[in-house]
C-alpha positions in Angstrom: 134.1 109.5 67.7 136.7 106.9 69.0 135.4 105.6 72.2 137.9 105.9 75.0 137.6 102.2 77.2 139.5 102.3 80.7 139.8 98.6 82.5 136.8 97.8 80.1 134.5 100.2 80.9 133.8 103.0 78.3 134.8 106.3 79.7 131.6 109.2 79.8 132.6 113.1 80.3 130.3 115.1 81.7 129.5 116.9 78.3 128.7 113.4 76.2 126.6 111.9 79.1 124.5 114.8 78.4 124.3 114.9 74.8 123.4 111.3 74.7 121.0 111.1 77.2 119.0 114.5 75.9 119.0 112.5 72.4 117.3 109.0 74.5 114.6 111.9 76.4 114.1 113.3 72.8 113.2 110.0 71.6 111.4 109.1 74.4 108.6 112.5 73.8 109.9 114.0 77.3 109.1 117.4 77.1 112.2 119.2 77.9 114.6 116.3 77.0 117.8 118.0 78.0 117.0 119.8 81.0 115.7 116.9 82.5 119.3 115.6 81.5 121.0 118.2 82.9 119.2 118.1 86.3 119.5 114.4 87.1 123.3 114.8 86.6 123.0 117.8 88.4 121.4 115.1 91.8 123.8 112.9 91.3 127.1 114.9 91.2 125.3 117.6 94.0 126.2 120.0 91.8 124.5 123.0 90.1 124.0 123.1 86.7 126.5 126.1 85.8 129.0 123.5 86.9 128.3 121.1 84.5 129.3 123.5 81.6 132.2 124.1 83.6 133.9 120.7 83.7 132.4 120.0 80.9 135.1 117.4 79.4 135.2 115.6 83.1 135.5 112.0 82.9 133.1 110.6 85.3 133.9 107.6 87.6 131.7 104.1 86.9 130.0 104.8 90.5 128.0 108.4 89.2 128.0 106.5 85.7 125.6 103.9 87.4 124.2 106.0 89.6 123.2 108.6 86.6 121.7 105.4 84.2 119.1 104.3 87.8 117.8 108.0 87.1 117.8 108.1 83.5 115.8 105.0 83.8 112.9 106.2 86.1 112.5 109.3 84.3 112.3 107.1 80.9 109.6 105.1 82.4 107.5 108.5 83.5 108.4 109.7 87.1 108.9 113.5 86.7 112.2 114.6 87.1 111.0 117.1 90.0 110.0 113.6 92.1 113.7 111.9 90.9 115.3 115.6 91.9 113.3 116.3 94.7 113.5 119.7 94.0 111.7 122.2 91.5 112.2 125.9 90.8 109.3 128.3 90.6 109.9 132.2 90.6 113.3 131.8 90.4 113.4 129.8 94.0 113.5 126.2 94.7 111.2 124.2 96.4 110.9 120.7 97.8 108.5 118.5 95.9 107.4 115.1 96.6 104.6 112.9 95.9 102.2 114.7 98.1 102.1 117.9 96.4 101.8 119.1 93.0 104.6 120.4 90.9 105.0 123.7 90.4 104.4 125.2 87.3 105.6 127.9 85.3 102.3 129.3 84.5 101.3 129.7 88.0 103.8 132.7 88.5 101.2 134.8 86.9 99.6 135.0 90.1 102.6 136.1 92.0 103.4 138.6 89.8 99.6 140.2 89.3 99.6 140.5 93.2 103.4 141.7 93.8 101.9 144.2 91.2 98.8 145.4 92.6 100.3 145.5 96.4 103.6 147.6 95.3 101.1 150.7 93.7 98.7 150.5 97.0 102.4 150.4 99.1 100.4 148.9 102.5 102.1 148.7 105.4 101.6 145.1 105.9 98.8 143.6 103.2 96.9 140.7 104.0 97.3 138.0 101.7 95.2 134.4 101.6 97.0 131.2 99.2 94.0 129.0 99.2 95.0 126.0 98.1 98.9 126.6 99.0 100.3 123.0 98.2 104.3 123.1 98.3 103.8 126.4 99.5 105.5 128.4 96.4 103.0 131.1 95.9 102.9 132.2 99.4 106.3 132.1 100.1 107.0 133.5 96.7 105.2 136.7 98.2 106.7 136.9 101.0 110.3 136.7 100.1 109.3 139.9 97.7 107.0 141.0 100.2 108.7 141.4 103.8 106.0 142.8 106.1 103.3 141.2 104.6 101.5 138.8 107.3 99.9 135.4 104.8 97.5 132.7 105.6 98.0 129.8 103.6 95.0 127.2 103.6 95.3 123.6 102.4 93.2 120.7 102.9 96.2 118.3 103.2 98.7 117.6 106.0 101.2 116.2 104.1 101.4 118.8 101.8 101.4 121.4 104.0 104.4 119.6 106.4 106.0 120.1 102.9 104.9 123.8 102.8 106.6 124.1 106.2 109.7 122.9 105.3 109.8 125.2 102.4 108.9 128.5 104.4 111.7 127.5 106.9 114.1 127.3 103.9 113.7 130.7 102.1 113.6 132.0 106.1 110.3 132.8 105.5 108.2 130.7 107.9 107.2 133.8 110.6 104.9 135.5 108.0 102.9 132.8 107.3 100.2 130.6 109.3 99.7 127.2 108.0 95.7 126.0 107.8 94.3 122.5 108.0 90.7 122.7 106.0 88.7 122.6 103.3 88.1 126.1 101.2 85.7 127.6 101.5 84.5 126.7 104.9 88.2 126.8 106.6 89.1 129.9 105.2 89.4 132.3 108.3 87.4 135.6 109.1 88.6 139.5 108.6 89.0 140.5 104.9 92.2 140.2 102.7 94.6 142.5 100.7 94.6 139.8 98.0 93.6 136.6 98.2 95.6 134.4 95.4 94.7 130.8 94.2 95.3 127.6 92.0 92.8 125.2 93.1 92.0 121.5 91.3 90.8 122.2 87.9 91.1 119.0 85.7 87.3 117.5 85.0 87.0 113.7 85.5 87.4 112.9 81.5 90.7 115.2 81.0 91.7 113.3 84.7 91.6 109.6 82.7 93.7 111.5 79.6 95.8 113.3 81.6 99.9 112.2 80.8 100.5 109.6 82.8 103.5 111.5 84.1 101.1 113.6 86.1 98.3 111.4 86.8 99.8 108.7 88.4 103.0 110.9 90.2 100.7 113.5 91.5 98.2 114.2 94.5 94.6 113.9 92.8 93.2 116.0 95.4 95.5 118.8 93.9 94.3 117.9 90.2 90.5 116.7 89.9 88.0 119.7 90.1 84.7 117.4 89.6 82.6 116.2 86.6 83.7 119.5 84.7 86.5 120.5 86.6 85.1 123.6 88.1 83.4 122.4 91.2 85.8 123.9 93.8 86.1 127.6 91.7 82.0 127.5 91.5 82.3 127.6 95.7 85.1 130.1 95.5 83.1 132.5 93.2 80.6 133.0 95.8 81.4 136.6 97.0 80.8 135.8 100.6 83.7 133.0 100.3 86.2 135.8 99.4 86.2 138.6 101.6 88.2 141.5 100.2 89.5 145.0 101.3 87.5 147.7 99.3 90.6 147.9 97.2 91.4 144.0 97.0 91.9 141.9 94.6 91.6 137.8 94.0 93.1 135.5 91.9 91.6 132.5 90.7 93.9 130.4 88.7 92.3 127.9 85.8 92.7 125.7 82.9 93.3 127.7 79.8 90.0 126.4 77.9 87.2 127.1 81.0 87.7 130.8 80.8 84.3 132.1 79.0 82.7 129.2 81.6 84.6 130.5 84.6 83.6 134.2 83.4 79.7 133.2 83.5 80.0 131.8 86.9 81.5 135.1 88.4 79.1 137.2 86.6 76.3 135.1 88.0 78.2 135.2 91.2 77.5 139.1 91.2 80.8 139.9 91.4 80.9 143.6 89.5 84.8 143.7 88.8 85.9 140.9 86.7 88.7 140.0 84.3 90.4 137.4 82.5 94.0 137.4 82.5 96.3 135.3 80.1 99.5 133.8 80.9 102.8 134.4 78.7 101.2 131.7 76.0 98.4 134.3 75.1 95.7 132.0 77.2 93.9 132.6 79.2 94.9 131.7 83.1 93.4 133.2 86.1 90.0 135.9 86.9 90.4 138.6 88.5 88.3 139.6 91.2 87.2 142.9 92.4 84.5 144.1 94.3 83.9 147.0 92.6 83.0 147.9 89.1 86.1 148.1 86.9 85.7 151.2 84.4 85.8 151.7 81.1 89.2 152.1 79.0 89.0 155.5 77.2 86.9 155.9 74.1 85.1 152.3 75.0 80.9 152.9 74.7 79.6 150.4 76.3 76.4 148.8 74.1 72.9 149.7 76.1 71.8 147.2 77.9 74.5 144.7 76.7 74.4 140.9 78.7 76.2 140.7 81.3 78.8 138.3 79.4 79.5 141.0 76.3 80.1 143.6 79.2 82.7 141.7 80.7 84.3 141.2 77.4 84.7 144.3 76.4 86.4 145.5 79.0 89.2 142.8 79.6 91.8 145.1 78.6 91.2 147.8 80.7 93.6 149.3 82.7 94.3 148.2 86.3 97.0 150.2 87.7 94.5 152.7 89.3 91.7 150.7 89.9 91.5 151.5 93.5 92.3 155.3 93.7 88.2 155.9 92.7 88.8 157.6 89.7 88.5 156.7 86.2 92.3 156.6 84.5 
């Protein structure tokens, strides 16, 4: 390609910054090379990304040339591109992000959608919902956008992140259906029992923590990451059934890392809780338990074995149906 040079200095259209730049990230092992590429362009012209296609051949002046290479640079060296955007989407809305809270992640949106599920066949009048652990605030106010009347309580331990979560609720003109908490789960979360109760608590043990991309570990809050020696210290709290206080026909969601699932299914067993499956994400791994507090039955045709442990119980049953789990009778 013959290079164009004006007064120079090498002319750059929109659509060859791009190309070039997704090649570097490529190189570089970023994950999604050319959407980070498209989003940092996307800060620095204020622009949204369907506008890039469409001035696709746009020369751009030397200033958003410069400007464009400062945050081509910092992502290079590791900073997510959510921390260089200040922005990230999640359930197709976008949320402030900063240093304080964690990223939002695609996988996450599992819990939205198993509890805009479960609420739209009971069809309450105004559910109770609890976020424990609510962060940026995206699952709560995820909910709420889809869920109008709903009335949320949204617990985090820090005031950072939740000054973020604020922001956020104001935003998406969400902000009088939830109440903000300052506290520690469980002891902060608040009396009365709950529709659903949703949450993606800290999760990495303290080896994955010191192998964890450095990308994450050392953009993001620890608080929100490290779950303890084995990564399950704050879910073995949250299992206890008297942390969780649910309607007869609620529901909780407990999200975790995709390899402590047959761990996380002991603890609730042992917990006592009767109603208990694993659900996966989109990937086919698992995600999140699901918490009843009542026995979940049988599909059709499934014999359970006599006097099978606890454990084999569970497992047999993960694929049972759910939509009409709380009408008390078997589908």
């Amino acid at each position: 390609m013959k290079q164009e040079r004006d007064a120079g200095r090498e002319i750059w259209t929109i659509g060859r910054l791009l190309d070039v730049t997704g090649q570097y990230f490529r190189r570089k092992g970023l994950d999604s090379p050319r959407l980070d590429a498209e989003l940092l362009l996307c800060k620095v012209l204020g622009c949204e990304r369907l506008k890039l296609f469409l001035d696709y051949t746009r020369p751009l002046d030397p200033g958003e040339v410069d400007a464009y290479r400062e945050l081509v640079r910092r992502r290079a060296a590791g900073e997510p591109a959510a921390h260089i955007t200040g922005k990230k989407e999640f359930f197709s809305l976008l949320f402030e992000v900063n240093h304080d809270v964690l990223i939002p992640r695609p996988d996450t949106e599992l819990l939205v959608e198993l509890a805009l599920d479960h609420l739209r066949t009971l069809k309450l009048e105004a559910p109770r919902i609890l976020d424990i652990g609510a962060g940026s605030g995206c699952i709560a106010i995820a909910l709420a956008k889809h869920l109008p009347t709903a009335r949320i309580v949204a617990l985090d331990c820090s005031p950072a992140a939740l000054a973020v979560a604020r922001r956020n609720a104001e935003a998406h003109g969400v902000e009088s259906q939830i109440t903000w908490l300052e506290g520690h789960a469980p002891q902060a979360i608040p009396g009365g029992e709950f529709d659903v109760i949703v949450s993606n608590p800290p999760y990495i043990s303290e080896a994955e923590y010191r192998e964890l991309d450095p990308g994450v570990r050392d953009h993001e809050p620890g608080t929100a990451l490290l779950g303890g020696n084995d990564g399950l210290d704050i879910i073995r709290c949250l299992l206890r059934p008297e942390a969780l206080r649910l309607t007869s026909h609620g529901v909780a969601w407990i999200e975790f890392g995709w390899l402590q699932g047959p761990a996380v299914l002991e603890l609730a067993l042992a917990a006592g809780w009767p109603g208990v499956v694993i659900r996966k994400d989109l990937g086919g791994r698992d995600r999140c338990i699901e918490l009843r507090s009542r026995p979940l039955p049988a599909p059709a045709g499934l014999v359970l074995e006599r006097d099978a442990p606890p454990v084999l119980a569970a497992l047999q049953t993960l694929d049972a149906p759910t939509a009409d789990l709380t009408s008390g009778e078997s589908p």
